[in-house]
C-alpha positions as CSV (number, residue, x, y, z in Angstrom):
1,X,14.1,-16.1,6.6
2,X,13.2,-12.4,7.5
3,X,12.2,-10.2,5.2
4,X,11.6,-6.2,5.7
5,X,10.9,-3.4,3.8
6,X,11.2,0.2,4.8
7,X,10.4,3.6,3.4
8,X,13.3,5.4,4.7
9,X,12.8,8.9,3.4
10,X,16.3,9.9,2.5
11,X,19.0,7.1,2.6
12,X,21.6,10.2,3.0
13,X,20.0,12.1,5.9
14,X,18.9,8.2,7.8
15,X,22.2,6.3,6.9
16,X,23.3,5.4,10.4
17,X,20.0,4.8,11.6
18,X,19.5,2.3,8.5
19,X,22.7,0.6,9.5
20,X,21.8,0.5,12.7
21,X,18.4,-1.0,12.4
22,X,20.1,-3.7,10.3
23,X,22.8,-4.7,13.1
24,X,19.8,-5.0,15.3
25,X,17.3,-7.0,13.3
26,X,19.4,-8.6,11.1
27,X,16.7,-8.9,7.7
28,X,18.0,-11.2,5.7
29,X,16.4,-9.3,2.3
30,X,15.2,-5.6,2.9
31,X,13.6,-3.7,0.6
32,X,14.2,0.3,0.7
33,X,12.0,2.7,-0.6
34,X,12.8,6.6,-1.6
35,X,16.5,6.7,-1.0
36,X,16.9,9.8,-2.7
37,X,20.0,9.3,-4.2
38,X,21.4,7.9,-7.6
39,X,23.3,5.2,-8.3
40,X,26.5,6.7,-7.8
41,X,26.1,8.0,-4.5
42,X,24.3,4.6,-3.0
43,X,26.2,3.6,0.4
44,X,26.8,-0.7,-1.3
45,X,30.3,-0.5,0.5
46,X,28.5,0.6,3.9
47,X,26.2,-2.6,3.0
48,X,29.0,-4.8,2.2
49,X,30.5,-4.0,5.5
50,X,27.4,-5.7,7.4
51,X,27.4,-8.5,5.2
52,X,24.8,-7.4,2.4
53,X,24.7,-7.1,-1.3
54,X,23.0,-4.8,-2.7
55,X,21.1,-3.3,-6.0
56,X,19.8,0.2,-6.4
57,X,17.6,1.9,-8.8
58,X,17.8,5.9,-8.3
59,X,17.9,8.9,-10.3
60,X,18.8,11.6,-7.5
61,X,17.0,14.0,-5.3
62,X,13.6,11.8,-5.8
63,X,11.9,8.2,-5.5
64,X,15.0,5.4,-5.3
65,X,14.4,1.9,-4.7
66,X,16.8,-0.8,-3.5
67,X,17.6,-4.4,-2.2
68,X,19.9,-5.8,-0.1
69,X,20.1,-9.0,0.8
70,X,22.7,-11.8,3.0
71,X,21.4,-14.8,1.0
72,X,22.7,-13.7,-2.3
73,X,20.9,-11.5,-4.9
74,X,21.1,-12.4,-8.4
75,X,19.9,-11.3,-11.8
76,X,19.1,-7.7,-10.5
77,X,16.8,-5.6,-12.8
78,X,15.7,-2.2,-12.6
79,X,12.0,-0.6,-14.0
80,X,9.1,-1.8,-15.4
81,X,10.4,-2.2,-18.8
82,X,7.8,0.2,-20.3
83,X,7.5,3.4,-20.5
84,X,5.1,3.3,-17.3
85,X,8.3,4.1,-15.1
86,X,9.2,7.2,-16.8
87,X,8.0,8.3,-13.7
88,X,11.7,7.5,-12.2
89,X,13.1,4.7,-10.4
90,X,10.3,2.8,-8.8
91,X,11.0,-0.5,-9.0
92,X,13.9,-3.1,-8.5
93,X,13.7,-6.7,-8.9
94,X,16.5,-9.6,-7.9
95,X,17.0,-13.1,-6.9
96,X,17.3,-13.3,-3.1
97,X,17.4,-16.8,-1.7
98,X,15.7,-18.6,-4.5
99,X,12.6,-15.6,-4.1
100,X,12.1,-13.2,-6.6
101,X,11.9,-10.3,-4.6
102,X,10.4,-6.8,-6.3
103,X,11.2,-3.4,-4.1
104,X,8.9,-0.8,-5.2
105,X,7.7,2.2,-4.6
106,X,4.3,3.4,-6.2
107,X,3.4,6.7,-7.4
108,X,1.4,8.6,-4.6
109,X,-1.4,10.0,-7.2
110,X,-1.6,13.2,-5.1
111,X,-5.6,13.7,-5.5
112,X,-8.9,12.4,-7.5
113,X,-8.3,14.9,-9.8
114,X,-4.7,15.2,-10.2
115,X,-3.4,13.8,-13.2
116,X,-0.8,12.2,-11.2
117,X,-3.8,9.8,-9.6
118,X,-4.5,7.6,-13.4
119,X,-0.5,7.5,-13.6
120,X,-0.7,5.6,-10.0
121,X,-3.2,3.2,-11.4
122,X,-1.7,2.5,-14.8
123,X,1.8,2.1,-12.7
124,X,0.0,-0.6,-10.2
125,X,-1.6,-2.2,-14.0
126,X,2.3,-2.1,-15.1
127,X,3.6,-3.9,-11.7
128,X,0.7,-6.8,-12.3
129,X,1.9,-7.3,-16.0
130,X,5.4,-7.3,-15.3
131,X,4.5,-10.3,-12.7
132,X,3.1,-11.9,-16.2
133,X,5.5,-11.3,-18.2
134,X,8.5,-12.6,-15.5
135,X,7.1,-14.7,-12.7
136,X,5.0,-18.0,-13.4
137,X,2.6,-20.0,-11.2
138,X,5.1,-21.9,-8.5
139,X,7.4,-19.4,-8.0
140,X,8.5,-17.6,-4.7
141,X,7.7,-14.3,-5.0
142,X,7.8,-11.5,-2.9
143,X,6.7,-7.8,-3.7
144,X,7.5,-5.5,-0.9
145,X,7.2,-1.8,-0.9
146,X,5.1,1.4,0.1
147,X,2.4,1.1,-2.2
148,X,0.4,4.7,-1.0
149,X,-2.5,2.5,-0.5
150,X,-4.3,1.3,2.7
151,X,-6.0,-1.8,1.4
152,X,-9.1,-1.7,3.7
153,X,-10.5,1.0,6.1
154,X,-8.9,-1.1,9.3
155,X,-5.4,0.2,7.6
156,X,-6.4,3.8,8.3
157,X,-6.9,5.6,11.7
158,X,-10.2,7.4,10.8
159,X,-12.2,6.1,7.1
160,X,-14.6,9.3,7.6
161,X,-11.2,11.2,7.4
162,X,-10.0,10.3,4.2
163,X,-13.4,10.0,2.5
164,X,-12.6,11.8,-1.4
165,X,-9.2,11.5,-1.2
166,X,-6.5,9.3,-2.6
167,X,-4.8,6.1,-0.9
168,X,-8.5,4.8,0.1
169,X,-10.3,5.3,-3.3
170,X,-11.9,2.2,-4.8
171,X,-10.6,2.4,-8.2
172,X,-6.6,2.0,-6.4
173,X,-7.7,-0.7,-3.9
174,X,-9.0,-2.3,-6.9
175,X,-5.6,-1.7,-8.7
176,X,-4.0,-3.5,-5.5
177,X,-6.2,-6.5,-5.3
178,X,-5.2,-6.9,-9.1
179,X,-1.3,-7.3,-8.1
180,X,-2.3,-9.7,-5.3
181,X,-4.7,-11.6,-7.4
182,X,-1.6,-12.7,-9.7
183,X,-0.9,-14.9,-6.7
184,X,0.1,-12.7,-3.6
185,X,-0.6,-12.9,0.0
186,X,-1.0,-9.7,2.3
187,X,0.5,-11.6,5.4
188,X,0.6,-8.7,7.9
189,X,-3.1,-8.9,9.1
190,X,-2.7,-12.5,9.9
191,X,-0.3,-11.2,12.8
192,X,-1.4,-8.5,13.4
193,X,-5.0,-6.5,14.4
194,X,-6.3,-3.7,12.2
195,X,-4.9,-0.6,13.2
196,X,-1.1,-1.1,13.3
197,X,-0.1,1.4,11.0
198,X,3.2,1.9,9.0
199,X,2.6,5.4,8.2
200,X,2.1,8.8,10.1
201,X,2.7,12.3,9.0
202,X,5.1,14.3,10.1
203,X,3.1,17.0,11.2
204,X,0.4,17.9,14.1
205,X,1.8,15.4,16.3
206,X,0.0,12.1,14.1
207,X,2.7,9.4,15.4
208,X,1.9,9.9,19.0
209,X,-1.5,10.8,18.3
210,X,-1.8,7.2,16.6
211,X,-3.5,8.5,13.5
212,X,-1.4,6.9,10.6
213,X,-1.9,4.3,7.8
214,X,-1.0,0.8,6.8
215,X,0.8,1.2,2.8
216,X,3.5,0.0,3.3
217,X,3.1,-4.3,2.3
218,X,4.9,-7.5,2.1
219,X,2.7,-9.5,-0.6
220,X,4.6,-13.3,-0.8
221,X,3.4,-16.2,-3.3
222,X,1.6,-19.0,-1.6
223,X,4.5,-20.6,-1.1
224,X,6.2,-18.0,1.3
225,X,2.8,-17.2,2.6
226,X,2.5,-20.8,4.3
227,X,5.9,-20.7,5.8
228,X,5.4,-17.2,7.6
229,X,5.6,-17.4,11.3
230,X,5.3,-14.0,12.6
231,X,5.0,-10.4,11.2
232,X,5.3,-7.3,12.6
233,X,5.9,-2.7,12.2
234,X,9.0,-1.8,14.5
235,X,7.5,1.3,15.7
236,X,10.7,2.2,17.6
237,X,12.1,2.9,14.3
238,X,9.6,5.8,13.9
239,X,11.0,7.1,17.2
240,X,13.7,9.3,18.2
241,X,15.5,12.3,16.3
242,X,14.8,12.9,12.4
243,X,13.2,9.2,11.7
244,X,11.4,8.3,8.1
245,X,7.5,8.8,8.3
246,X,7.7,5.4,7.9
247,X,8.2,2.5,9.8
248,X,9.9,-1.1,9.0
249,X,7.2,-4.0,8.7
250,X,8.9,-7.4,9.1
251,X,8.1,-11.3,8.2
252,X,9.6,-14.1,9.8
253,X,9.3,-17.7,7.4
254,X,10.5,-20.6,8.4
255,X,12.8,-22.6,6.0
256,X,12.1,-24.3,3.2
């Protein structure tokens, strides 16, 4: 089984890259993050075409999560079910493959001091009781997503760099280790050596310059966790005209 996720920055503006991504690599669950669009307006016939259902959770210009998936997807449900996702269409949840697979897509928290930064870690609190509340011990579980933080200072080009600033903080890596500790497996480094990043901004040249970061995670349940054979970023994605600021990150499992 592969599964992906990928922050794609606007599904409208990176459609036929997305599409053709999929032709190429062939995911059999992706996870999207910020769409930008709302339900109404998500591209599920363009989907169907290559095979894939699909789920979305958006609200319009911002945020917008989604699913697709070729080994069915059942039992789709959108938010957090609190009033922790007021914050607008975050998070999607389905049944792909007999994994309960969570797309999400956490607040950014902006700085220290920004009120925005305790909304990012009551929202990451949220995601870990919502596993609680809907997943229990034996279950495949996968929770996939850009998560705006680097979970050690190998997943950043320079730690003196982002010293006071948000993504790196203690208090949100903490946040992150308490969504893993419910049972989740960070698979990526096992593949891979620190500083493949999945992020780089846009400006001053950061891709090429390699200074980027490593939020965007596939965290699998035990269970998924010992049947991975390979993970990797597809930094060709991040190439050519108008790409996301993100790139794909991939896991390959072997079956069941």
């Amino acid at each position: 089984m592969r599964l992906a996720t990928w922050n794609v920055n606007s599904l409208t503006a990176r459609l036929p890259r997305v599409t053709q991504w999929i032709e190429q690599q062939r995911p059999d669950i992706l996870c999207l993050q910020e769409t930008k669009q709302d339900d109404a307006k998500f591209p599920a016939a363009e989907f169907s075409a290559l095979g894939y259902e699909s789920a979305h959770n958006g609200g319009g210009r911002w945020n917008g999560v989604a699913l697709l998936s070729r080994v069915g997807l059942a039992d789709p449900v959108k938010g957090l079910g609190s009033d922790a996702d007021e914050h607008g269409a975050r998070i999607i949840a389905a049944t792909c493959g007999g994994v309960r697979v969570h797309s999400v897509y956490v607040p950014n928290g902006r700085s220290l001091d920004n009120e925005f930064y305790e909304v990012k870690l009551q929202w990451l609190a949220r995601l870990r009781t919502l596993l609680d509340e809907t997943c229990r011990a034996g279950d495949s579980v996968a929770v996939c997503g850009d998560f705006n933080v680097a979970p050690g200072d190998g997943d950043v080009w320079d730690p003196a760099h982002f010293v006071g600033m948000t993504h790196v903080s203690e208090p949100e890596r903490a946040a992150l280790h308490n969504v893993e500790a419910w049972g989740l497996n960070d698979v990526f480094p096992r593949f891979n050596e620190p500083g493949v990043f999945t992020w780089w901004d846009y400006r001053a040249g950061d891709f090429h310059q390699g200074r980027g970061m490593r939020i965007d995670l596939v965290l699998v349940s035990d269970d998924l966790a010992g049947r991975a054979t390979g993970a990797f970023m597809d930094r060709d994605a991040r190439k050519g005209q108008k790409p996301s600021d993100h790139a794909p990150v991939v896991v390959d499992m072997a079956d069941a």
